[in-house]
N, C-alpha and C positions, 0 to 999 in steps of 0.2 A: 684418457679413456673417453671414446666417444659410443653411441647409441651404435651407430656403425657394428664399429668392433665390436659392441656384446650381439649385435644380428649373425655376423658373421662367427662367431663361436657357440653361439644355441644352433644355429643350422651345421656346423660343422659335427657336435654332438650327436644332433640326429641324425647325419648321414655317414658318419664315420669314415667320409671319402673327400680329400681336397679338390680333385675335380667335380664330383656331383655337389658339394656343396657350392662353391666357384659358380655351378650354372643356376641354382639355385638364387642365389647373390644377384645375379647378373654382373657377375665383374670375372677377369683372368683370371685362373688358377695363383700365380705369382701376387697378385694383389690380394686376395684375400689369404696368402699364406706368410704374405711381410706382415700383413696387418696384425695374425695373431699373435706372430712371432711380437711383435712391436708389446703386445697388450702382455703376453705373456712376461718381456723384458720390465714394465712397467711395475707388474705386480708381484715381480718376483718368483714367481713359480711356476712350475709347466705344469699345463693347461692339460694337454694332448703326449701321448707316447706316439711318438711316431716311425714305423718299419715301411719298408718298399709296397707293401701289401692292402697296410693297414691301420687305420688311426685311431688309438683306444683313450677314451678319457679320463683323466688319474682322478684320484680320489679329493682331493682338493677341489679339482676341474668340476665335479661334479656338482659341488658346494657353488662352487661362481657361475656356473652355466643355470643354476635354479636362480641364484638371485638375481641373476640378468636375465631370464624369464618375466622376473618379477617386476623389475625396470620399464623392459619395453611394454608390458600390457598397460603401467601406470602412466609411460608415455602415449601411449594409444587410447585412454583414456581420457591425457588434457586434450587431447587431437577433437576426442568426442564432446566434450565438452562443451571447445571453441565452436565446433560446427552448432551443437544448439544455441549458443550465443550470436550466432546471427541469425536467429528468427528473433526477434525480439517479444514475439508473442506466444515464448512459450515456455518460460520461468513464469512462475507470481509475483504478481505486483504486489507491494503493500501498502495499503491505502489507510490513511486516519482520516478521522473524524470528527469534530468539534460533536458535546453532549447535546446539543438541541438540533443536530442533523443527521450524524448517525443511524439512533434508530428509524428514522423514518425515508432515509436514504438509499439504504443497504439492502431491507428486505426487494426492493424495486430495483437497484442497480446489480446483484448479483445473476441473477435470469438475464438481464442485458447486455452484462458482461461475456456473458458464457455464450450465448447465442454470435456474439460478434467475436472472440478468442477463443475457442472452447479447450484449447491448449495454454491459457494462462488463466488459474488458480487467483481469487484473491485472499491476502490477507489481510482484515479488518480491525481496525483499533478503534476504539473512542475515547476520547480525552478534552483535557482544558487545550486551551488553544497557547499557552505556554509552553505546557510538555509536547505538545506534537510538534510544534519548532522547534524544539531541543533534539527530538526523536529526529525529525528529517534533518536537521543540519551534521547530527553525529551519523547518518546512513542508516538507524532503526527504520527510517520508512521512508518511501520511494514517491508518494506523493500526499499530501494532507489537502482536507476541505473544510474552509476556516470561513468567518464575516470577514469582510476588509471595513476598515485596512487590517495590510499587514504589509509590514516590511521587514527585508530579511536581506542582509548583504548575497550576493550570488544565488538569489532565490528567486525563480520566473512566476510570476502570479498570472492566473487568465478568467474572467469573468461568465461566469455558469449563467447564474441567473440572479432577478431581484424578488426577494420573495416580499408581500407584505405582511402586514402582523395583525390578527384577528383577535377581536375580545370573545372569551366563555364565563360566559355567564351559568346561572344557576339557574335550573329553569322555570324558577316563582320570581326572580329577580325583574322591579320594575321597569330595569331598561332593556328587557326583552322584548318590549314592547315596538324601542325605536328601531326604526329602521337602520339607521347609520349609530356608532357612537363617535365622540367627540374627547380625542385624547387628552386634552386639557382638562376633563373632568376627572380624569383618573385616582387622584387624588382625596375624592369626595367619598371613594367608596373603601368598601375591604377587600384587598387586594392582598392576591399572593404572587407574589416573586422567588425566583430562583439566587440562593445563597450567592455569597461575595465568590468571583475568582471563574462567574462563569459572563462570557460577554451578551450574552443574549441580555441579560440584567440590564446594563451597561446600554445597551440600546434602547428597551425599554424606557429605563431612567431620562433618557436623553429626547426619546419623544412624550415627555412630560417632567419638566424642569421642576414642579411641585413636589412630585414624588420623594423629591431630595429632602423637601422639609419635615414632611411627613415621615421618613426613615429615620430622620435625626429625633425625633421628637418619639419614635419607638412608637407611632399609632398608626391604624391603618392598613399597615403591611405585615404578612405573614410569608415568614420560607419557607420551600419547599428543596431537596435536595435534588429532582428531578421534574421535568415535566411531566412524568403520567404520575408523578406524587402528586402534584398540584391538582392537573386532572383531574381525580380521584377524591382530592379534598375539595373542590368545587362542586362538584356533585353531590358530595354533604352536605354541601350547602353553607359551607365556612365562611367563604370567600369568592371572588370573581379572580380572573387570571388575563394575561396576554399570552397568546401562543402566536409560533411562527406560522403562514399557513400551511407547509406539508405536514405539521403536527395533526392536522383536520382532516385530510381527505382523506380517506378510506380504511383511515387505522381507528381502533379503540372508540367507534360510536358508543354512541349513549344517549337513552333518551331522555338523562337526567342534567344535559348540559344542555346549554343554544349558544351557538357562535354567529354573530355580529361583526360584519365589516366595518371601518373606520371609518371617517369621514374624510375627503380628501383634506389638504396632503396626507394618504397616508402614511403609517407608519412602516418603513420595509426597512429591510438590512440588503446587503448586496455578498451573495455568495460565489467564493470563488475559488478552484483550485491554485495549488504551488508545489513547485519541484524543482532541486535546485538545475541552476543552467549546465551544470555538468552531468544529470542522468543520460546514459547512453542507450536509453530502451523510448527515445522520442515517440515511435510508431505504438509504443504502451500507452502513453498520456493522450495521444489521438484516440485512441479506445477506450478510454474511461470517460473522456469530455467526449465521446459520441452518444456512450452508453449512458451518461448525465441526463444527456439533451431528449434524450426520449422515455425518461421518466416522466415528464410531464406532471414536475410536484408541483408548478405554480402555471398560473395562466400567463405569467407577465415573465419571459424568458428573456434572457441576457444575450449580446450578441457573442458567440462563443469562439 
């Protein structure tokens, strides 16, 4: 049974004539009349009553000639399918997000998204930067936006940008005063951090080796499970914080914090997309690392 033969017995149906269907076909009267003969031998049962005159379709015929309706439309459908699959920019991408990029990513990357594809949808995740390599390597998501490192067998990584990392303060707090702060000091003060399992911590921690002592000793530091939690509790005036800087610009002012640049070297993380080398929507990942690059979350951009 081929797609053929149910064309040529739906058209035979609606025309009830071997030569008008034939021209219909584009094929010989004789070839399309083996053919049904053939399908008809196959399935055991006639199809078609056939007289010098006239060709009437039996009750059965009728049953097969609706399900092979049903066939070809569903084949004409993966046809339709495969043809949108080579735009590649016009299914959604799914994109994840580490928790300290995400929100401050997405509301700026979707407008840029859409302005440059405006036929590929995204969809948004955010997460620990465990689960979304889990997600992207089982195919839940088409490309993630993590710190590096990150290494991932058959996983392409490409470098966005480097953002660096600002202190908020409280704004009676006496190092509001300084111009620059001095990450080494971090230690001395009260300090809120984001819980175990998120990497931005993990950076933090690492541009200030003290902090370690400090955390063991339970003084000093307080968690927060997010950064507009922290935010928020800074502004009470609990504690001071380190934020990334797209955490600063233009989202969630207040005149109850002041952010404070570091002191060189500063403190930065290095953000970067990954998607494994087998996605087949390449001309999608050029679109998202375009529509990155003109967010403009940091002043100090990656070569991309």
């Amino acid at each position: 049974m081929t797609l053929t033969e149910l064309r040529y017995i739906v058209t035979l149906a609606k025309e009830q004539h071997f030569g008008h269907a034939a021209e219909k076909c584009f094929v010989s009267q004789p070839t399309l009349s083996i053919a049904v003969k053939k399908l008809e031998e196959e399935l055991g049962v006639a199809l078609f009553e056939r007289s010098k005159n006239a060709v009437r379709i039996t009750d059965v015929g009728k049953q097969v000639v609706e399900q092979a309706r049903k066939v070809l439309q569903q084949a004409e459908a993966i046809k339709d399918l495969a043809q949108v699959g080579k735009d590649q920019l016009r299914t959604p991408l799914r994109v994840g997000a580490i928790y300290t990029i995400g929100p401050y990513l997405f509301p700026r990357l979707v407008p840029e998204v859409q302005e440059l594809a405006p036929n590929m949808p995204l969809y948004i995740e955010e997460n620990f930067t465990a689960r979304l390599r889990e997600k992207l390597r089982n195919g839940e998501l088409d490309a993630i936006i993590i710190a590096l490192p990150f290494d991932e067998p058959d996983v392409v990584a490409r470098v966005l940008y480097d953002e660096p990392f600002v202190m908020l303060l409280p704004k009676q707090h006496p190092w509001c005063e300084h111009k620059t702060i001095d990450a080494t000091n971090l230690s001395s003060i009260e300090l809120l951090l984001l819980g175990e399992g998120h990497c931005f911590r993990d950076q933090v921690l690492e541009s200030c080796p003290t902090l370690q002592q400090a955390i063991q000793h339970q003084n000093t530091v307080t968690e927060g499970s997010s950064l507009e939690t922290i935010r928020m509790m800074v502004a009470s005036g609990l504690g001071s914080s380190v934020l990334p800087m797209s955490a600063t610009q233009g989202f969630y002012q207040s005149d109850l914090v002041v952010t404070k640049p570091f002191k060189a070297p500063q403190p930065t993380r290095t953000v970067a997309v990954a998607w494994r080398a087998s996605f087949p929507r390449p001309k999608a990942i050029d679109v998202l690392v375009d529509a990155i690059s003109r967010c403009e979350l940091t002043s100090q951009k990656g070569a991309a």
